[in-house]
C-alpha positions in Angstrom: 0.0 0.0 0.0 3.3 2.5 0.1 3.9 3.1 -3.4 0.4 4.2 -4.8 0.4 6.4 -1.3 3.9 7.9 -2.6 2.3 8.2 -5.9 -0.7 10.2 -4.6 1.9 12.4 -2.5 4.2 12.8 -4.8 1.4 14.3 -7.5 0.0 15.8 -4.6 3.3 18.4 -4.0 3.5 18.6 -7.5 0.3 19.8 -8.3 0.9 22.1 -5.6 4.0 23.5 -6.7 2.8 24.3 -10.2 -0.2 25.7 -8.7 2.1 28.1 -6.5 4.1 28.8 -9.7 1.2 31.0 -11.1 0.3 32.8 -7.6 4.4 34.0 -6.8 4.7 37.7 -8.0 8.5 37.1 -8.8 8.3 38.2 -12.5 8.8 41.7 -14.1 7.0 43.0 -17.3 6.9 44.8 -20.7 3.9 46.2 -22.3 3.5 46.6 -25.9 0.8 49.3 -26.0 -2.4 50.3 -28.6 -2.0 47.5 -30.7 -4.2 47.2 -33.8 -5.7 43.6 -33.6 -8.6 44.4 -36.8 -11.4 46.0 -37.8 -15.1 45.4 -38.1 -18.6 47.0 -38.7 -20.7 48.5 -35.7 -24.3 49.3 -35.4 -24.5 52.1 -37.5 -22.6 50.6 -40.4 -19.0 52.7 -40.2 -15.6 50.4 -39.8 -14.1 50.7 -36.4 -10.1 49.4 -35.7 -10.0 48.2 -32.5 -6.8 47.8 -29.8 -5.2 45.9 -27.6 -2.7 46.4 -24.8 -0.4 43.6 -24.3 1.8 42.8 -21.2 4.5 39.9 -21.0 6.0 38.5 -18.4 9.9 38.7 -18.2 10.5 34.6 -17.6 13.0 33.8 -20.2 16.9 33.5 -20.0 19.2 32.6 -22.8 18.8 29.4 -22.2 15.1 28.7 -21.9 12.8 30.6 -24.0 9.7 29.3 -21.6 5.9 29.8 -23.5 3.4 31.1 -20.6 -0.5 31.1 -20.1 -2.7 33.7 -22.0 -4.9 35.7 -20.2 -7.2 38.3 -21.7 -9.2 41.1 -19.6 -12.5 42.8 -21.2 -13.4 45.6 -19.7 -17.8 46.6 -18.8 -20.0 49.7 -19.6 -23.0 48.2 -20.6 -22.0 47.8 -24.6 -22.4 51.5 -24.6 -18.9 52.6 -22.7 -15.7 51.5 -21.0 -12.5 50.8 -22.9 -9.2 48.8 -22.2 -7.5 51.8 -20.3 -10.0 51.3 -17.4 -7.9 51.1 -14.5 -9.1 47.5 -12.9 -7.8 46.1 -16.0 -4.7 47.4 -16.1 -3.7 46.7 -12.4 -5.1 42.7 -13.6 -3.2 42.9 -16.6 0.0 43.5 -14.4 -0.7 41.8 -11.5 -1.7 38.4 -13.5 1.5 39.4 -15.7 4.2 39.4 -12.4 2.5 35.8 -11.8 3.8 34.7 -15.7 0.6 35.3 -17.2 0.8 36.7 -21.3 -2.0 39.1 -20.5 -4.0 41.7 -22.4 -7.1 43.8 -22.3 -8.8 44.6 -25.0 -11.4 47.2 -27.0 -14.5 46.0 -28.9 -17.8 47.8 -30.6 -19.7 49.5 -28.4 -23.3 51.0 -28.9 -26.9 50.3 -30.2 -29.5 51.8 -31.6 -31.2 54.3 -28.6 -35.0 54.5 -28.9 -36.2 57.5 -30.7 -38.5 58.4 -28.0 -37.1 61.3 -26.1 -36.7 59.6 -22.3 -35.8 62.7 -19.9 -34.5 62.0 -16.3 -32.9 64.2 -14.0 -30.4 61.2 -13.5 -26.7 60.5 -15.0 -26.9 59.5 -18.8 -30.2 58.0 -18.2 -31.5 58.5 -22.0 -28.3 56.7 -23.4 -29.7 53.0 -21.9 -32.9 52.9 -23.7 -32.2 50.9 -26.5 -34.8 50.6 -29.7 -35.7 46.9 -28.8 -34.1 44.4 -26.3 -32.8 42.7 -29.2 -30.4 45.3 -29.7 -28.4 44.5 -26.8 -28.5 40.8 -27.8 -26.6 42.3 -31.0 -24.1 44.5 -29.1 -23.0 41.5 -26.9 -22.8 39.2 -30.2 -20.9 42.0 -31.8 -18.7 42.2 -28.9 -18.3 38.6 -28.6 -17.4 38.3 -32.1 -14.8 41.5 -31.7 -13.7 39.1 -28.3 -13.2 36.0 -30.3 -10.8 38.1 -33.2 -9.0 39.2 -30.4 -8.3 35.7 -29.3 -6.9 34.5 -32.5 -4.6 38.2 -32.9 -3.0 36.5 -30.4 -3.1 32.6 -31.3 -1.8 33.6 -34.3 1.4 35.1 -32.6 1.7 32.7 -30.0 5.5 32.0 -31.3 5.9 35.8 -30.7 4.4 36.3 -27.8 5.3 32.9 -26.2 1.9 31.8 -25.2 1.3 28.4 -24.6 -2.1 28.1 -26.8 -3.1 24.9 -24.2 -4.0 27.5 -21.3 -5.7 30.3 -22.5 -8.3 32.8 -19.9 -10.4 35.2 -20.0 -12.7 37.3 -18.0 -14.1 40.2 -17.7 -15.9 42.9 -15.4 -20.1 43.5 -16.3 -20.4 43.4 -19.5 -16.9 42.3 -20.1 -17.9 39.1 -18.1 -20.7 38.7 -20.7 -18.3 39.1 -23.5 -15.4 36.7 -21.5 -18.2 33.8 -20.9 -19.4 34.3 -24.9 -15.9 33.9 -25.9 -15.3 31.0 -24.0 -18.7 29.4 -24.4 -20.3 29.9 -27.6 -17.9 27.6 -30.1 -20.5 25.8 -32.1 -22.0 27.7 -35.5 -24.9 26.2 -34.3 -25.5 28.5 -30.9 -25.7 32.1 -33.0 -28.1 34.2 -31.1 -31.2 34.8 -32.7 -31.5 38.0 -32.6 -28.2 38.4 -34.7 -30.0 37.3 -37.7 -31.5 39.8 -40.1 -33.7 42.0 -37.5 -36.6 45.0 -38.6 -35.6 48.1 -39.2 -35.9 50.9 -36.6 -36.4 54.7 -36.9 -33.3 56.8 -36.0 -32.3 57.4 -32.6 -34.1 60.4 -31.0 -31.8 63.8 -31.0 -31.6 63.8 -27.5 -28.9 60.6 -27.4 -26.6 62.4 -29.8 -24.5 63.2 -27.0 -24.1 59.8 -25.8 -20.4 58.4 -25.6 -21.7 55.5 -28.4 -23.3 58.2 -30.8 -20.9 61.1 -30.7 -19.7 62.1 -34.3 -22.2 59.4 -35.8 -25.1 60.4 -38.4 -28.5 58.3 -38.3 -30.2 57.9 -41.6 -34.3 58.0 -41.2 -34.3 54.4 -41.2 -31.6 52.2 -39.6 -31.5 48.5 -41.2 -30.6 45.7 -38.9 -28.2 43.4 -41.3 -27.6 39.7 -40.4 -24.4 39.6 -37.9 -22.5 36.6 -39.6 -21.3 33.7 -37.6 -20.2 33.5 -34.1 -16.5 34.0 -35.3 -16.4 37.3 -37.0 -14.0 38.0 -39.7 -11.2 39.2 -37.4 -8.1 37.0 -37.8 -8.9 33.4 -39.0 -6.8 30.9 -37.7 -6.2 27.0 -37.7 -4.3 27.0 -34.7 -5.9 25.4 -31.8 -6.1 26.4 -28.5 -7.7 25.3 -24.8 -9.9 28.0 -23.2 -9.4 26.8 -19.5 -10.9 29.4 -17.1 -13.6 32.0 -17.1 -13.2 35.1 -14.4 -17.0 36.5 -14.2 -17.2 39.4 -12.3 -20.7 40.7 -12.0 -22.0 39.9 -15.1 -23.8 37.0 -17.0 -25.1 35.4 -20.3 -27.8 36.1 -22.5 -28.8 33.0 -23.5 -28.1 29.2 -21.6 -24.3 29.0 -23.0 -23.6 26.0 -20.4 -25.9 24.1 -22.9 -23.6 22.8 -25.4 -24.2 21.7 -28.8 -21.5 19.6 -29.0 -20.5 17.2 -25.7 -17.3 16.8 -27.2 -16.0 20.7 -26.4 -14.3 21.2 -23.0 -15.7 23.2 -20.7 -13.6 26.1 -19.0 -14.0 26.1 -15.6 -15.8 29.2 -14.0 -14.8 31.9 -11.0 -18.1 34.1 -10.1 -18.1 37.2 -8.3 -21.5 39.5 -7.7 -23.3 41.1 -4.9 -26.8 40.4 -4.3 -27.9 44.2 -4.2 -26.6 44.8 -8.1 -29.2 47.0 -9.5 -27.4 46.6 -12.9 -27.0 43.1 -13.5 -29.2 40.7 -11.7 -27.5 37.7 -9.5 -30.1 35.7 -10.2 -32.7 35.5 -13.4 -34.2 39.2 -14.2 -33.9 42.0 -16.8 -30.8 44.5 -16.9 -31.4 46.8 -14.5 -33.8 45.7 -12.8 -32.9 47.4 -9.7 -32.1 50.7 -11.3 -35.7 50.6 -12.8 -37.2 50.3 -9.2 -35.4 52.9 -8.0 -36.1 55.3 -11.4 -39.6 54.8 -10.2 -39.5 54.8 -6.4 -37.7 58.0 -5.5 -36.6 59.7 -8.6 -39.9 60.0 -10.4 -38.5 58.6 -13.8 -40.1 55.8 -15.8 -38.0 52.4 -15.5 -35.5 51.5 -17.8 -37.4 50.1 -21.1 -36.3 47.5 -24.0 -34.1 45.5 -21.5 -33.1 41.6 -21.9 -33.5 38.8 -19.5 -30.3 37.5 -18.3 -28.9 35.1 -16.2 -27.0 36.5 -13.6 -23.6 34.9 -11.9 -26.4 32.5 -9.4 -28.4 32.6 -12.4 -26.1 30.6 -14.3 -24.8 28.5 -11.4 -28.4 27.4 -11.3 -28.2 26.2 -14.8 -25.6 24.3 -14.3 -26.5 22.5 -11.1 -30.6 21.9 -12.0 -29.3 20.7 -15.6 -26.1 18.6 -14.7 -24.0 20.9 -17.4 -21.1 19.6 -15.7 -19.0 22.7 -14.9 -16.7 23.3 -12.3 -17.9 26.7 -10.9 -16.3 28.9 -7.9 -18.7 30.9 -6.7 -18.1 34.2 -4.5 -21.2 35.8 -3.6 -21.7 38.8 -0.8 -24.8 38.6 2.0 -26.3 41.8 1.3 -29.8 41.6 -0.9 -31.7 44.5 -2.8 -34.0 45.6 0.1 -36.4 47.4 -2.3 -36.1 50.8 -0.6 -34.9 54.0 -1.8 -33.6 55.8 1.7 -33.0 53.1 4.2 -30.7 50.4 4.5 -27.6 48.7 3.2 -28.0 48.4 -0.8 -31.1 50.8 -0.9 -30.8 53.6 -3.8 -29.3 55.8 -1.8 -26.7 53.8 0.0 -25.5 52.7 -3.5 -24.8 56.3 -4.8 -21.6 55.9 -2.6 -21.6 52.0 -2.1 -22.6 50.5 -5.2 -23.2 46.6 -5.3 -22.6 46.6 -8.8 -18.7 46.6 -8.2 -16.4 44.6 -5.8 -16.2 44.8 -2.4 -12.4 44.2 -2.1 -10.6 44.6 -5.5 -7.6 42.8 -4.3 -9.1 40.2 -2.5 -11.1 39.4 -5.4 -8.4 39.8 -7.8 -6.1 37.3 -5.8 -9.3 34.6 -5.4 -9.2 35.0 -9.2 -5.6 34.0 -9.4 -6.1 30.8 -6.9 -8.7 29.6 -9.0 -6.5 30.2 -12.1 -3.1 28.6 -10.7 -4.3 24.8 -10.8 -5.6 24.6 -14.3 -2.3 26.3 -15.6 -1.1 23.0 -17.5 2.3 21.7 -15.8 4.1 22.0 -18.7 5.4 24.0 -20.8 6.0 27.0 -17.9 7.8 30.0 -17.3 11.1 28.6 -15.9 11.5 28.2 -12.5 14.8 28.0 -12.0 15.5 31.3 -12.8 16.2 33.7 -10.0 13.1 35.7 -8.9 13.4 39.4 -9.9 12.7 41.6 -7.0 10.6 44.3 -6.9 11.9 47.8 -8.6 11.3 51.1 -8.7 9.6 50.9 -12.1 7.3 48.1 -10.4 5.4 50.6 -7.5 5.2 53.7 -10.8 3.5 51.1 -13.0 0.9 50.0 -9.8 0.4 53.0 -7.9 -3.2 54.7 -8.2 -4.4 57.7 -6.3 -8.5 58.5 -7.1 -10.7 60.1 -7.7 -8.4 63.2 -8.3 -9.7 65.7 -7.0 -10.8 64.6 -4.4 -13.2 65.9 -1.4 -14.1 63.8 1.4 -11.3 61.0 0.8 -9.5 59.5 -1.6 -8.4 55.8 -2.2 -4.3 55.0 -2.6 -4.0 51.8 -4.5 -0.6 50.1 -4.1 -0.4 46.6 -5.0 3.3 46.1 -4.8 4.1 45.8 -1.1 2.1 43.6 1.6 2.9 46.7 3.8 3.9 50.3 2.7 3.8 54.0 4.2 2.1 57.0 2.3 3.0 60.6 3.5 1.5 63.5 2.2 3.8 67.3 1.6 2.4 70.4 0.6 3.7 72.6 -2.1 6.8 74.0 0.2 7.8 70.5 1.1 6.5 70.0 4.6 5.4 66.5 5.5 1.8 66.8 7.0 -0.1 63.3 7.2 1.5 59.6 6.9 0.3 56.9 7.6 0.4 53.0 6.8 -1.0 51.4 3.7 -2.1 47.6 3.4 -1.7 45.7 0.2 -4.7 47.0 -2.6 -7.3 49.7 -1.6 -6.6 51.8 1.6 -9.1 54.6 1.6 -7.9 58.2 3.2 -10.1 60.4 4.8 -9.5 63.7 3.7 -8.8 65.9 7.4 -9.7 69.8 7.4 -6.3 70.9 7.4 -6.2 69.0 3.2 -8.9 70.8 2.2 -8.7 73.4 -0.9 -4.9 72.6 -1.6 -2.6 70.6 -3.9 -0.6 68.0 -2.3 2.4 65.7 -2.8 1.5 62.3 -1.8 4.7 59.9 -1.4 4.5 56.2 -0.6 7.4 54.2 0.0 8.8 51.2 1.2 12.4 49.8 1.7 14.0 52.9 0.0 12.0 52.7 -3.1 9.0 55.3 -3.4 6.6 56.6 -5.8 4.7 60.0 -5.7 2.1 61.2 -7.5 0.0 65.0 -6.8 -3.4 64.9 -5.6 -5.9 68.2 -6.0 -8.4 68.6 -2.8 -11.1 70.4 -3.2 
């Protein structure tokens, strides 16, 4: 009975090992930035190029030219906003690159066609949600799935270049990015096209009041906007015959659709899934619901608005964990959900309308928390071989390092401010005013450390310094 219990331990440690491989931050990084992966058509007709930013691990010597995991982020914004510059995905992108990650976050086509009723709302951008139908946000997630998918391949197609290992490839995403991320990594039969990306009706012009909408600006409606057929799931955007293993799927508050766990074709792997949401999203459901459902009860309960109209049913993160446990689908899902529900009042309470002007559920509770659950979930499907070579010695951390990952926001700032360092377990922030006089310091944890902003800040510009062992990073801060 020894030897299969050596076996066992011995796979056991290994497993281990590899695993731990992918969660060390011993690596540093490049970036090749605003790269044209292709072009395609958006929802108006016009051509758009779309970019990439890429980031790659520095885990080769000139003896071992390693390959390393892919890992692509896509940002949210409701397929009407957002684009790979968002700051999450960036701080991913480099934090999942310092683990030996190829990573890379990505633009796609944004925008439908708004209804040409003229909704009025004495709320943020609240005209620019209406679509013309709930079938045009079907299309803007295929369109951005399809955009996802080109993306994929931009890079499969230069895996020799960019040393990826085309066996363990991820994705995920944040809101809508999830969407796209899950779409990407579940819709791979022809067979699973959405139905509403065939040949739709078409729809008057959008009304003149949603020409100031970030998806509209510069654009000219005709009378009339026809609703083509979308093509496959593929798009056009970089063919390839290389294949490739989509392992994992990071879902942070978002969802499908349509049931993507159902698969056409038994034969196709299924990725494994990481789930993050809140219960009190008034964007995107947790469970089974239309887009914004919450924000509609709250248009309609305390702002005297009408609720958000034209919206799809989705299935939110517990939504599609459901699926997959009342239809056996099969998937190994990780699921990370918060306590606190939508209480269904506008003033009162944790998650209420109020309370989420400040605290919104539709977000993450701790970034870097989440963000390292992410990577754990990630590390043990990262194939054992080929890695990034482990016998190198681990680069230690640099100056360049805390400047790439040092945030300060929102700037200005009034009542406080968040300092995001995600080099150190444990650094020190100090804060000088314009003649060089040290005035507040204090100790920062790894990841978000919100600072309240004293009287003694207020209406000044500011140096703020963080440091730790000698190296240090400053960057100016405004306070209103």
């Amino acid at each position: 009975m020894k030897t299969p219990f050596l076996l066992l331990c011995f796979l056991t440690v290994s497993l281990f090992s590899n695993a731990q491989q992918w969660l060390d931050q011993k690596y540093t990084y490049d970036s090749v930035l605003n790269v044209s992966y292709g072009s395609s058509v958006n929802f108006i007709g016009d051509t758009e190029t779309h970019l990439m930013d890429i980031y790659l691990p520095n885990c080769d010597d000139a003896a071992h030219l390693s390959t390393r995991p892919l890992l692509i982020f896509i940002h949210g914004g409701a397929f009407i906003a957002g684009d790979k510059d968002e700051a999450n995905l960036q701080t991913m992108c480099k934090q999942f690159a310092k683990r030996g990650y190829v990573t890379a976050s990505i633009d796609y086509r944004l925008g439908f066609i708004s209804d040409e009723i003229a909704h009025t709302c004495n709320f943020p951008s609240y005209n620019c949600v209406f679509a013309t139908d709930s079938l045009e946000w079907a299309r803007a997630c295929y369109r951005s799935i399809q955009d996802g998918k080109g993306a994929l391949r931009y890079l499969i197609n230069r895996h020799a270049q960019y040393r990826i290992d085309t066996n363990n490839v991820f994705l995920a995403g944040e809101s809508a990015g999830s969407f796209v991320s899950l779409g990407v990594g579940l819709l791979d039969v022809p067979a699973e096209k959405f139905p509403e990306a065939f040949a739709a009706a078409s729809v008057p012009a959008p009304n003149a009041n949603t020409s100031s909408c970030v998806y509209n600006v510069g654009k000219t409606f005709p009378a009339t906007i026809s609703r083509p057929d979308l093509g496959d799931i593929y798009g056009a955007i970089e063919p390839t015959t290389i294949s490739y293993t989509i392992k994992g799927i990071g879902n942070f508050y978002g969802g499908m659709m349509h049931d993507l766990l159902q698969q056409s074709d038994p034969s196709k792997p299924k990725p494994a899934i990481y789930s993050f949401h809140q219960p009190c999203d008034m964007v995107v459901p947790i469970d089974s619901a239309k887009i914004y459902a919450g924000l509609s009860w709250c248009m309609t309960n305390g702002y005297g608005c009408y609720g958000i109209a034209n919206t799809p049913k989705v299935y939110g993160s517990r939504g599609l964990s459901n699926l997959n446990t009342n239809n056996s689908y099969g998937y190994t899902l990780d699921n990370h959900f918060t306590a606190t529900n939508f209480p269904y009042s506008f003033l009162i309470g944790a998650g209420s309308c109020a309370d989420q002007v400040n605290n919104p559920c539709h977000a993450y509770d701790n970034f870097g928390a989440r963000l390292n659950e992410l990577a754990g979930f990630f590390a043990p499907l990262v194939s054992t071989n080929p890695i990034c070579d482990t016998a190198q010695v681990p680069v230690g951390l640099s100056q360049l390092e805390l400047e790439r990952d040092l945030a300060i926001f929102p700037n200005p700032a009034a009542e406080s401010f968040t300092i995001r360092q995600l080099t150190f377990e444990q650094a020190q922030y100090a804060i000088f005013d314009m003649l060089g006089r040290e005035i507040q310091n204090g100790e920062l944890k790894f990841g978000d450390n919100l600072i309240p902003v004293k009287s003694h800040l207020i209406g000044g510009t500011f140096l703020v310094s963080v440091s730790k062992n000698g190296i240090r990073s400053s960057r100016l801060l405004t306070i209103k």
